[in-house]
Residue frames relative to the residue before (quaternion, step in Angstrom):
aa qw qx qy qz dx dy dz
X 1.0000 0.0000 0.0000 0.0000 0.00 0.00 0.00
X 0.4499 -0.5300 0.6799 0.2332 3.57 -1.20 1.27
X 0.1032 -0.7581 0.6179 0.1812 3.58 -1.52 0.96
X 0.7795 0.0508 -0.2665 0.5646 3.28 -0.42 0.85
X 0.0035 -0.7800 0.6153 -0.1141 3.57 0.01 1.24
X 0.7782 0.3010 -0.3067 0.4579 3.54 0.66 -1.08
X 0.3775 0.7666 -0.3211 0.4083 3.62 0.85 0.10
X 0.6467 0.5019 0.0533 0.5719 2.57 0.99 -1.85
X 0.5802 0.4670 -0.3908 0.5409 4.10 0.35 -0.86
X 0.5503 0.7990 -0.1941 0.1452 3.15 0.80 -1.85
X 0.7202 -0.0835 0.0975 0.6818 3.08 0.74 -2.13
X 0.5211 0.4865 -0.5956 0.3700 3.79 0.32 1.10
X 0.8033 -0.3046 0.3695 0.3541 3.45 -1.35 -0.83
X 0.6858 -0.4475 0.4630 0.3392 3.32 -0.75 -0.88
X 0.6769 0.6150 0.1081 0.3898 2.23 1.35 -1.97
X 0.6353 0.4014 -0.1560 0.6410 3.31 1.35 -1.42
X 0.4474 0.7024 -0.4047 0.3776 3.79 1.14 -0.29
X 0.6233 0.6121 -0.0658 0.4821 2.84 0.58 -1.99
X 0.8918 0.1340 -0.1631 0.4001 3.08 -0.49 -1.51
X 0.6107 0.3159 -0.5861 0.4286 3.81 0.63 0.40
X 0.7061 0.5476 -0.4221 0.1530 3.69 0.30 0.56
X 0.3709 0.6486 -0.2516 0.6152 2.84 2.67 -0.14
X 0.7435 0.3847 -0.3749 0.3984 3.51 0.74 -0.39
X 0.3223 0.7654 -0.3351 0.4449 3.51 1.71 -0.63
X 0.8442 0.1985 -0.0690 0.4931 2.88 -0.37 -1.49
X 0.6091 0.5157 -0.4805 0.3634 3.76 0.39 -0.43
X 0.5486 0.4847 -0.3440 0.5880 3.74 1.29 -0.48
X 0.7254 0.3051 -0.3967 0.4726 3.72 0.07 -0.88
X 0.7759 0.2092 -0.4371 0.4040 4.04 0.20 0.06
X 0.5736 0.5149 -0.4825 0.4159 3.53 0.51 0.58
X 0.4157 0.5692 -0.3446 0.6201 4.16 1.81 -0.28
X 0.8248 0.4111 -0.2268 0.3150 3.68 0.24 -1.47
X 0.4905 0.6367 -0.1911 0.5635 3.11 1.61 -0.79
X 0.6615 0.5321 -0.2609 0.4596 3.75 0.30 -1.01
X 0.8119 0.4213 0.0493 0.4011 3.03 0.50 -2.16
X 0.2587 -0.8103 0.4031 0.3375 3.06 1.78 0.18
X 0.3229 0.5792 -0.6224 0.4158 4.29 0.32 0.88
X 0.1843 -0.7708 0.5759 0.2005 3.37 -1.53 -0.57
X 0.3874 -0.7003 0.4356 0.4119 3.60 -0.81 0.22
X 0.4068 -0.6692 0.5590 0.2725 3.90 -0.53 1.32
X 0.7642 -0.3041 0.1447 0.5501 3.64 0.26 -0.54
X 0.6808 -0.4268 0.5233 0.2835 3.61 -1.76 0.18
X 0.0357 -0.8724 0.4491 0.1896 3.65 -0.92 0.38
X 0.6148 -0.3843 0.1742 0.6663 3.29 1.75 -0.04
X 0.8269 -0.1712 0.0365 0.5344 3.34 0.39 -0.80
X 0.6939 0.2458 -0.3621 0.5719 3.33 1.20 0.90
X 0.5836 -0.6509 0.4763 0.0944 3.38 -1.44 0.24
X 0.0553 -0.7604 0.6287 0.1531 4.06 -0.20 0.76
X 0.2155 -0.6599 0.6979 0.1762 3.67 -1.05 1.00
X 0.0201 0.7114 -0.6698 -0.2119 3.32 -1.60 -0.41
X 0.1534 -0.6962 0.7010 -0.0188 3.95 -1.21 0.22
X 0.5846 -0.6078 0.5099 0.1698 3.05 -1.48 0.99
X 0.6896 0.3303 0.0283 0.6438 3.43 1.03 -1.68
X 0.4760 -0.6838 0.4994 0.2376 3.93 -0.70 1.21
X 0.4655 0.5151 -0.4847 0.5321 4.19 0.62 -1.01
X 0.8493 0.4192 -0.3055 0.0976 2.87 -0.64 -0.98
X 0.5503 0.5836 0.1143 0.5861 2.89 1.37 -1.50
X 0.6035 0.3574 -0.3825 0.6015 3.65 1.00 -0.09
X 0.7467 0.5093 -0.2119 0.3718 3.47 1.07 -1.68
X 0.4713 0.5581 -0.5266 0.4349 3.41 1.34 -0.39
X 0.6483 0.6903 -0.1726 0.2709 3.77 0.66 -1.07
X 0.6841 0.3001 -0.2856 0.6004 2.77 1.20 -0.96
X 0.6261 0.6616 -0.2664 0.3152 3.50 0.53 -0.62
X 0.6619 0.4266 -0.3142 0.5302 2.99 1.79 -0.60
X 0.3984 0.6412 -0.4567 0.4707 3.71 1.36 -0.78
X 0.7484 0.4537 -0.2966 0.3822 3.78 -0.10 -1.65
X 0.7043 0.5698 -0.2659 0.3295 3.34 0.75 -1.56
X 0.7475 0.3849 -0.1615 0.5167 3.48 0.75 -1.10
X 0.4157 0.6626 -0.5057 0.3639 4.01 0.92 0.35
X 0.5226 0.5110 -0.3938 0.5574 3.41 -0.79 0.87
X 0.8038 0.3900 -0.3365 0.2978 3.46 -0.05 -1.26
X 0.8467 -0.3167 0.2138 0.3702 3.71 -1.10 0.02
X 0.6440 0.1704 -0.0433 0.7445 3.60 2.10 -0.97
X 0.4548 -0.6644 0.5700 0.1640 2.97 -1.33 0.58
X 0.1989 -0.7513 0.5446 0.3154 3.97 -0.66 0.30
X 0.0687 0.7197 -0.6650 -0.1876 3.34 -1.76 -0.13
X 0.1326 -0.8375 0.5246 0.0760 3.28 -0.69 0.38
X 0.4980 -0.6662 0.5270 0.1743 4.05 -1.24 0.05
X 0.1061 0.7532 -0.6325 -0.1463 4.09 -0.27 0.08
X 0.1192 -0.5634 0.8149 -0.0659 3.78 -1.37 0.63
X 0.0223 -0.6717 0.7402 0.0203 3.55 -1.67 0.48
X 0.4469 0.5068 -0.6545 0.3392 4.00 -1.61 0.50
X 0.8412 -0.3319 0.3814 0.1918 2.14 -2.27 -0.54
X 0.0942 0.7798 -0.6146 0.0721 4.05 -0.27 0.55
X 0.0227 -0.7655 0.5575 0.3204 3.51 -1.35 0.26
X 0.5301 -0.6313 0.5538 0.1177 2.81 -2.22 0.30
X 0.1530 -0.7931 0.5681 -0.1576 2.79 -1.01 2.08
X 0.7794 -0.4092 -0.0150 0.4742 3.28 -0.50 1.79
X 0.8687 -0.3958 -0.2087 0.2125 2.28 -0.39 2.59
X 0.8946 0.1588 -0.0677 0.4121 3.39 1.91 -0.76
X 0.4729 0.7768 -0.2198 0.3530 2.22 1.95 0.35
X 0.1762 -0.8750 0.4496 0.0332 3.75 0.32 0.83
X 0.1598 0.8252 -0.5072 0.1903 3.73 0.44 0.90
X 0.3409 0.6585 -0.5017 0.4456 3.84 -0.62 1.54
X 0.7550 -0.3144 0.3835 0.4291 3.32 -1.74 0.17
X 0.7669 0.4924 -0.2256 0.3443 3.59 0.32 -1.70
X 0.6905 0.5016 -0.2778 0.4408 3.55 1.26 -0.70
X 0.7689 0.4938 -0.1760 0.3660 3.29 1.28 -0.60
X 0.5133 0.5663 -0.2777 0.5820 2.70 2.15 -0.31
X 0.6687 0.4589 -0.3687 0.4542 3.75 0.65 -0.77
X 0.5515 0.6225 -0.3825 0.4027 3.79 1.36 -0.98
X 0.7668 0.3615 -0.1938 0.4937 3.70 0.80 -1.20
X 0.5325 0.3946 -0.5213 0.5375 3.98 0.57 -0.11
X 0.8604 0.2284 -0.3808 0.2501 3.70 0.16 -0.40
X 0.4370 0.5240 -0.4805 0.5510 3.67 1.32 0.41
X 0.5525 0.4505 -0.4025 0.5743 4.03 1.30 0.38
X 0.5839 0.6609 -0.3510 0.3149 3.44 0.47 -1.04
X 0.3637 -0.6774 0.5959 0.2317 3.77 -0.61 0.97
X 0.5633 -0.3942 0.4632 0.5593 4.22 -1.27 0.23
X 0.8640 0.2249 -0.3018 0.3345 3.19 -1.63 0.72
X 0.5328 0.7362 -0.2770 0.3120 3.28 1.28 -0.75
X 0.0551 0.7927 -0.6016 -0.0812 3.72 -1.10 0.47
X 0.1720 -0.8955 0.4076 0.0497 3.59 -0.41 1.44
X 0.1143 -0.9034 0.4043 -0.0858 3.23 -0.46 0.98
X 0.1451 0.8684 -0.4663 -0.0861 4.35 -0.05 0.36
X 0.6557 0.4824 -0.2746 0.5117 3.40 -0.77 0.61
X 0.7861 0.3446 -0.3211 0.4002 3.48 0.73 -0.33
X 0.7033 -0.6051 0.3482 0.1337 3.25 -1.35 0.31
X 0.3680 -0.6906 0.3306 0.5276 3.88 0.30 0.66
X 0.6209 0.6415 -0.3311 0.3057 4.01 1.05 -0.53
X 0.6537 0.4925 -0.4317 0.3791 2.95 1.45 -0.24
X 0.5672 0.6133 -0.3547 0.4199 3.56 0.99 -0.26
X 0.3959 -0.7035 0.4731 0.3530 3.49 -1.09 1.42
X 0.7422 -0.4293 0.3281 0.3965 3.38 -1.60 1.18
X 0.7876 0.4286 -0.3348 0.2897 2.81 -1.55 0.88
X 0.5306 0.7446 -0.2648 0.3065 3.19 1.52 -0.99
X 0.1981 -0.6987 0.5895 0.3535 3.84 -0.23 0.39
X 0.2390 -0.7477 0.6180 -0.0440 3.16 -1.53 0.82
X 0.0887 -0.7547 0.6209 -0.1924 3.58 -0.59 0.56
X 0.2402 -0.6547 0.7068 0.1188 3.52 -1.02 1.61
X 0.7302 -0.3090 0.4505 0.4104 3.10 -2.01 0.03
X 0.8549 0.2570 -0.0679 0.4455 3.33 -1.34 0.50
X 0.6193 0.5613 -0.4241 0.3486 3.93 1.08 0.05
């Protein structure tokens, strides 16, 4: 998720609209691609990934947060994992979706929130922080 995006529309162009969302997403399908995950669907100004295998699929995340720092918005984003179903074709509706939806409408800029998971699952390097530290 783009933080302040509509802000942003607000007092920029069109243009600057646009082109920080072409760069967005050009980063999030060149990460998903790599990292072998994928992007399940687009969300306006942010992006649901998904992955078979969690590592991966966490790291695509963080990597995008880090990757995209600098630009005009910061990102944050939420991870959740299980079971959810799909309704015509992209539609991702369950605990896991609603749970990633609200850690990242919590998430500070830059920020990637996450519960339940272990510091090992994150690719090396990753700062980490428990609750409450």
């Amino acid at each position: 998720d783009l933080c302040g995006f509509t802000a942003f529309m607000a007092t920029h162009s069109e243009h600057a609209a646009i082109d920080t969302i072409r760069r967005f997403r050009s980063l999030a399908r060149a990460l998903t691609v790599r990292r072998g995950v994928r992007v399940a669907k687009w969300l306006g100004d942010g992006v649901m990934i998904i992955g078979v295998e969690v590592g991966p699929t966490i790291a695509t995340a963080v990597e995008l947060i880090a990757r995209y720092d600098g630009r005009p918005l910061a990102l944050r984003g939420g991870v959740a994992h299980g079971q959810v179903l799909i309704v015509d074709v992209d539609d991702y509706i369950g605990r896991p979706a609603n749970l990633a939806s609200r850690l990242c409408q919590t998430a500070r800029p830059g920020e990637l929130l996450a519960v339940g998971y272990h510091a090992s699952t994150l690719p090396p390097g990753s700062p980490c922080t428990a609750p409450g530290a």
